[in-house]
N, C-alpha and C positions, 0 to 999 in steps of 0.2 A: 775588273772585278773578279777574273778568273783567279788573278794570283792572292787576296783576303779570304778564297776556299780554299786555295793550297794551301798558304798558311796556317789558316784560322782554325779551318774543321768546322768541326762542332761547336765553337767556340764564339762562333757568328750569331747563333741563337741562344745560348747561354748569355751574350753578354747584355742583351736587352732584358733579360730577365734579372742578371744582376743591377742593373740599373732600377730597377722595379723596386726588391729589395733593398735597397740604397734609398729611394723616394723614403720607405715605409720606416726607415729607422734614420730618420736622417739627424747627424752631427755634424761638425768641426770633421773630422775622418771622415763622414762619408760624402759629404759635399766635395772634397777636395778630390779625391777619387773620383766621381762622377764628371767634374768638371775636366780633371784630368782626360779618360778616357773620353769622353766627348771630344773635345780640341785636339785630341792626338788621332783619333779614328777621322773625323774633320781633314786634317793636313796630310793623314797619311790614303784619303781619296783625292787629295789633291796630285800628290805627288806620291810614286809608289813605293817611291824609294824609304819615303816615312813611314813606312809599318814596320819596321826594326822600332822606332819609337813606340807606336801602340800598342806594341806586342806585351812590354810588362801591365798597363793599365788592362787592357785587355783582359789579361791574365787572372790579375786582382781581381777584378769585378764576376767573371766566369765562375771562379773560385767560390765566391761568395754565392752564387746563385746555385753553383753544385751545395754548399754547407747547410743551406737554407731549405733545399727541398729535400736532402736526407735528412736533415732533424728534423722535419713537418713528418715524413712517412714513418720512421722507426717511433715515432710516438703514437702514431696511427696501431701501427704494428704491437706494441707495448699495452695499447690500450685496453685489449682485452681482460689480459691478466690483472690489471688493474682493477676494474670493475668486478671481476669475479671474483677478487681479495676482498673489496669494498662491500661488495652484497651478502658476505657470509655473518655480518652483526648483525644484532639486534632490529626487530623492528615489527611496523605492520607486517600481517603476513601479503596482505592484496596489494599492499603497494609495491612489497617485494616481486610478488608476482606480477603485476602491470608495468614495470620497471623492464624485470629481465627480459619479458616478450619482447618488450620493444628496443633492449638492448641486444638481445638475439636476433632479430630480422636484421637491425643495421649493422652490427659490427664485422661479421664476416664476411660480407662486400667490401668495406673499407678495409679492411684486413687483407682481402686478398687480393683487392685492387693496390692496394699499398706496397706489399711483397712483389705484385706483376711490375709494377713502377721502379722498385729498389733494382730488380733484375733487369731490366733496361738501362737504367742509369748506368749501374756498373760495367752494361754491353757495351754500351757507347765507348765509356770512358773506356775500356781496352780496344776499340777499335779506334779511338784517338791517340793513345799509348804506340798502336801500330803503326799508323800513319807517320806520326811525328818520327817515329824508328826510320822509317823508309824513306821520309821527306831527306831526314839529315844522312843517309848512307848514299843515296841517287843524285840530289840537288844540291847540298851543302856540305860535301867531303870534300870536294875539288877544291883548290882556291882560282879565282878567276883568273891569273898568269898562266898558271900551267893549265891547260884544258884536257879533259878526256874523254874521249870517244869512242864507238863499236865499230871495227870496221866490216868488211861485206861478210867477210864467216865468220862473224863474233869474236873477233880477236882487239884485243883492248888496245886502242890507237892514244897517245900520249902527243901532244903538241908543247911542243916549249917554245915556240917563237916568240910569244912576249918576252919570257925572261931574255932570250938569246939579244932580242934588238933591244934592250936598256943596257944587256952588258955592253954591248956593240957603243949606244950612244957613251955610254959611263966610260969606255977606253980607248975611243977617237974621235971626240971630240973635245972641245979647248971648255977649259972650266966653267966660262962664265958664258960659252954659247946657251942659244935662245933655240928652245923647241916648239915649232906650234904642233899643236895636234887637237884632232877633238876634245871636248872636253873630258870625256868618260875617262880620258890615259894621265889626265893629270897627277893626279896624285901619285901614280904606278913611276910617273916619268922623275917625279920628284923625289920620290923614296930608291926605288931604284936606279936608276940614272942617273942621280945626280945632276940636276941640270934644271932653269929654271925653265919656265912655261908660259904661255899666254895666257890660257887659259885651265881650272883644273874642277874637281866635282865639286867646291863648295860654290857655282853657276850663282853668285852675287852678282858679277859685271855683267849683264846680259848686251852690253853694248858689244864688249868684247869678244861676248860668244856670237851675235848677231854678225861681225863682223870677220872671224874665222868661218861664221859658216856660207858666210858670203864667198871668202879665198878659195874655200873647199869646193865650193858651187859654180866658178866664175870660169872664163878660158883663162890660156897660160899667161898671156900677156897682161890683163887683169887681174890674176889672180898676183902673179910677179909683181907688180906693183903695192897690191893693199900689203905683202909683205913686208915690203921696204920699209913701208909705211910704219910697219909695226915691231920692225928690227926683228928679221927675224934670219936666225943662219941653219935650221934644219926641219925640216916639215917631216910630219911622222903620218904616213896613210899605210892602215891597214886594209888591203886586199885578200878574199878568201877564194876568190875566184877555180884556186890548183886543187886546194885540197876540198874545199864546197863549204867552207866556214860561211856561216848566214849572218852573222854578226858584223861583219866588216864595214867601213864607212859609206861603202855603197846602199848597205842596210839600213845606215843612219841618216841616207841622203834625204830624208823625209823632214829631218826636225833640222836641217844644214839652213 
């Protein structure tokens, strides 16, 4: 749930509220949007990897729920002047007078309750503006191949050993050999490698993946076999152990 606050922000209570909105004007458009972000917020706590999916629904609905309560407040805001345009015709005098009393006690609560409210809104949303700044220069500038790091006196450590071991597989090994590796390297192994896989991130076959994580899990002699089994001519294990990479398949030993 930590990483729908990294991402989300603000954006996690906005979008029940556009759902709200959504209820209150509901069509063909807004139904479909609702059902949308539902089923996609749905799959993407199933699997985290599906919040790139919910993030436009998300977005949509958020949206609508920021449009919706600036046009409630700036007419809150408006509404003054309105009235004090409207009270200058013709009319009873006492009604005039029993009107404006009672439009003077309430409107400048709502008024200034309404401006205290517009100036939050707008806080937010630049403290969201900041966030998403920082999310995408710290977390999603790197691409997942090349890795980058601090090292002990803050000097900026670069890792290429992804890229390095696909050049490696892509210029010694024979065309048509067979890579096992975890899943997460599939598609990395197949775009850059060149080289087919066992298994890759679209994890449909989960036999297949039940049983690389069995080879990964198992002794040598064991594991030697389920390969054979599975035609396999190069096994791809990343180890972080030198450099203190946390991410390595000892790390993934969990879900093997």
């Amino acid at each position: 749930w930590s990483s729908f606050m990294f991402d989300f922000h603000i954006l996690l209570f906005l979008f029940p509220a556009g759902l709200y909105f959504c209820f209150k004007r509901l069509s063909d458009a807004t139904i479909f949007i609702v059902m949308y972000g539902l089923t996609s917020m749905y799959f993407a706590g199933v699997m985290v990897r599906l919040i790139l999916v919910a993030t436009p629904a998300v977005c949509l609905i958020s949206a609508i729920a920021v449009s919706a309560t600036i046009k409630n407040l700036t007419q809150l805001v408006r509404a003054k002047s309105k009235v004090a345009h409207a009270g200058s015709g013709k009319g009873s005098t006492s009604a005039k007078a029993s009107s404006k009393a009672s439009l003077d006690q309430s409107l400048p609560f709502q008024r200034n309750g309404a401006i205290a409210l517009l100036l939050g809104a707008f806080y937010l949303l630049s403290r969201y503006a900041t966030h998403c700044t920082w999310v995408t220069s710290e977390a999603y500038s790197s691409p997942s191949i090349v890795l980058a790091a601090r090292g002990a006196y803050g000097n900026r450590v670069i890792f290429d050993d992804y890229r390095e071991a696909y050049f490696w597989l892509r210029q010694n090994t024979p065309p048509d050999a067979k890579v096992m590796s975890w899943w997460d390297y599939g598609y990395q192994i197949t775009a850059m490698g060149n080289r087919t896989v066992i298994v890759d991130n679209n994890t449909w076959n989960n036999t297949h993946i039940a049983t690389v994580g069995r080879a990964m899990s198992s002794y040598e002699d064991e594991a030697y076999e389920i390969m054979r089994s599975l035609d396999v001519d190069y096994v791809l294990v990343v180890f972080g152990g030198v450099t203190g990479y946390s991410s390595d398949d000892i790390n993934k030993f969990l879900w093997m």
